[in-house]
N, C-alpha and C positions, 0 to 999 in steps of 0.2 A: 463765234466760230467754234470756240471750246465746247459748246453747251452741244452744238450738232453734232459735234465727233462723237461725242459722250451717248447722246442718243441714238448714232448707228450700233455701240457697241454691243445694246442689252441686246438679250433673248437668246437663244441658241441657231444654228443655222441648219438646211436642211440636211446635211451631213451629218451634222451631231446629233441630230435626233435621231435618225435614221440608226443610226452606231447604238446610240444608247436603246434604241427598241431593242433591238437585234440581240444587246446584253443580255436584256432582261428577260428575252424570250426564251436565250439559250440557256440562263438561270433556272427559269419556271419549267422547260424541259425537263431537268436534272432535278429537281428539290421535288414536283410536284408529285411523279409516281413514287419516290419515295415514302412523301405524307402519307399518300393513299393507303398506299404497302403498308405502314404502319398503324391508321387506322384499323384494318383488315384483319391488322392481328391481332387487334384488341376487341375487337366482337367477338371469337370463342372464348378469348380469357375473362372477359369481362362478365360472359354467361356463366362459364365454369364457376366464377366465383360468385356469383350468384345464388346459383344452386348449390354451391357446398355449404355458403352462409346461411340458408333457410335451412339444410339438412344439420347442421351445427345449431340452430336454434330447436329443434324440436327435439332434439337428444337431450341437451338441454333441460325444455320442458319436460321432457318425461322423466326424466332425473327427478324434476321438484315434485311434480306435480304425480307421480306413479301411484297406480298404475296406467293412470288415464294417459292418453297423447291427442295432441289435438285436429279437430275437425277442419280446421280455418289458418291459415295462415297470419289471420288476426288476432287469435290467441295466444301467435307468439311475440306481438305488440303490443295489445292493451289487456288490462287485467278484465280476467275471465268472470262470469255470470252465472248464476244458477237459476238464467230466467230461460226458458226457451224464446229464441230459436240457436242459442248458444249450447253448445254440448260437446262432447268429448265424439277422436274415431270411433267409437263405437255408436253412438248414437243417444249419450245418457246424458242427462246434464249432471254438471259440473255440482260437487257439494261442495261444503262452508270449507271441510277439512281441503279442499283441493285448493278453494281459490287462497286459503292462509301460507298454502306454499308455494303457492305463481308467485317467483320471484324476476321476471321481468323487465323490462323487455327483453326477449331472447335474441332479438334481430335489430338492429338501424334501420329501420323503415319504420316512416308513419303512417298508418293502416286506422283510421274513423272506428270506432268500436260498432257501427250502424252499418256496416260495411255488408251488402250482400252475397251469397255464393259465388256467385259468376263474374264479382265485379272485379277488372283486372287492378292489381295492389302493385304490379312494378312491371317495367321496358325494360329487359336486357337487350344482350348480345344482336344483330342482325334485327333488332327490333321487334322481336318476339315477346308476346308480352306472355306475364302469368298471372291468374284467375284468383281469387281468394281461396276457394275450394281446393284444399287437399284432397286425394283421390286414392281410393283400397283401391291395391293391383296384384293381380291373380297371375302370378307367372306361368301357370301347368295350363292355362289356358292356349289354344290354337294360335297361331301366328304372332309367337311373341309375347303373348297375354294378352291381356286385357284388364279394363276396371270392372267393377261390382256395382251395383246400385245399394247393394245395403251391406251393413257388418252382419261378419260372423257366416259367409258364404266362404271362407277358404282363401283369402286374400292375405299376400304373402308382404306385403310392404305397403308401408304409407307412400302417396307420389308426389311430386309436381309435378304440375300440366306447364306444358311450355307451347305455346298456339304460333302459328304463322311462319315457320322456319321452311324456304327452300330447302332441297337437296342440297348444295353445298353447305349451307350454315347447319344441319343438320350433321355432316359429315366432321365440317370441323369442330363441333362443340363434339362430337363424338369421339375424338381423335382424341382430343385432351383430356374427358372422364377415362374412357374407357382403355384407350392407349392401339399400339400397334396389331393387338391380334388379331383384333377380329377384319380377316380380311375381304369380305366379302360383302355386298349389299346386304346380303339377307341374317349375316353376322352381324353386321354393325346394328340393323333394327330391331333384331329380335334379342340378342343377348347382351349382357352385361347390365351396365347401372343406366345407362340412359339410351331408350329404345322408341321406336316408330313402329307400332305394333298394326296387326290387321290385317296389309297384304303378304299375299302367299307369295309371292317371287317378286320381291320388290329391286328397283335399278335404284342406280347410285342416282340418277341426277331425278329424281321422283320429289314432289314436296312434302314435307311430313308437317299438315296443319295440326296433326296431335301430337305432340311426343313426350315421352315421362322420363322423368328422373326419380328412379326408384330411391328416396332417401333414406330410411329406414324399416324394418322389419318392423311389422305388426304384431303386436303382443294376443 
């Protein structure tokens, strides 16, 4: 008789599970857009730092390695070559005296020395990724600028390519390079240090599959 009482007593009843959902739901209400929120904020921070760490690595390199700066973002990972298809922004390869002063790695990223132009070397912020190919950007150019295909046309700054960025994630990595001024779409893409260059009257909620972070001036 003991053992049957004992046996009605396990489990929960349809009350208290009912109760206990209803906890858990009004829990997951309240904690969950929080998470969110907080992920949220960590996709432009996570870009910005991003791109000041590659732009801090090629200062950097050019410190050691001057007056050359590099072609690849791979150069500021593994030590540099004097074999083509390795070479410097300008388009020369690298000599004995340059690679004796790549002192390296300029950046925390592992980057394959075999690594080709276009192949993307890291996922930021909103999931926009960046390319190996550092990029000459010609700011006097129409809508913002543009890049160059070769050195030595007038290109005023080494870039990153940052690919795949909606209009907002493009707003908010903007918001924290460049800060409050620039108030307007066609401010926020055409000026300052990271831009969505190209269209002429471009809206806020537009995507910018290209956008640059102008990192350092071009010697």
């Amino acid at each position: 008789m003991l053992m049957a009482r004992n046996n009605k007593r396990r489990g929960f009843t349809l009350v208290e599970t009912v109760v206990t959902i209803g906890i858990v739901a009004a829990l997951a209400a309240v904690v969950y857009p929080s998470v969110v929120k907080q992920f949220d904020k960590a996709d432009p921070t996570r870009a910005a730092e991003d791109l000041n760490n590659i732009r801090t690595g090629i200062e950097a390199f050019s410190v050691n390695v001057r007056p050359e700066q590099p072609k690849d973002i791979e150069d500021l990972a593994t030590l540099i070559t004097n074999a083509a298809p390795d070479s410097s922004a300008t388009g020369g390869l690298y000599t004995a005296t340059d690679i004796a002063n790549w002192t390296g790695p300029y950046i925390a990223l592992s980057v394959a020395d075999t690594v080709s132009a276009t192949s993307i070397v890291l996922t930021t912020g909103f999931s926009g990724t960046i390319p190996n190919r550092l990029q000459l950007y010609d700011i006097d150019l129409a809508n913002g600028g543009d890049t160059l295909a070769t050195p030595g046309n007038g290109a005023e700054f080494i870039a990153v390519r940052v690919l795949g960025l909606s209009g907002a994630a493009f707003n908010a990595i903007n918001a924290l390079i460049d800060g409050p001024t620039e108030a307007t779409p066609l401010q926020q893409r055409h000026l300052g240090r990271f831009r969505c260059p190209r269209a002429a009257a471009p809206l806020a909620t537009d995507p910018c599959p290209d956008a640059y972070y102008l990192a350092v001036p071009k010697r």
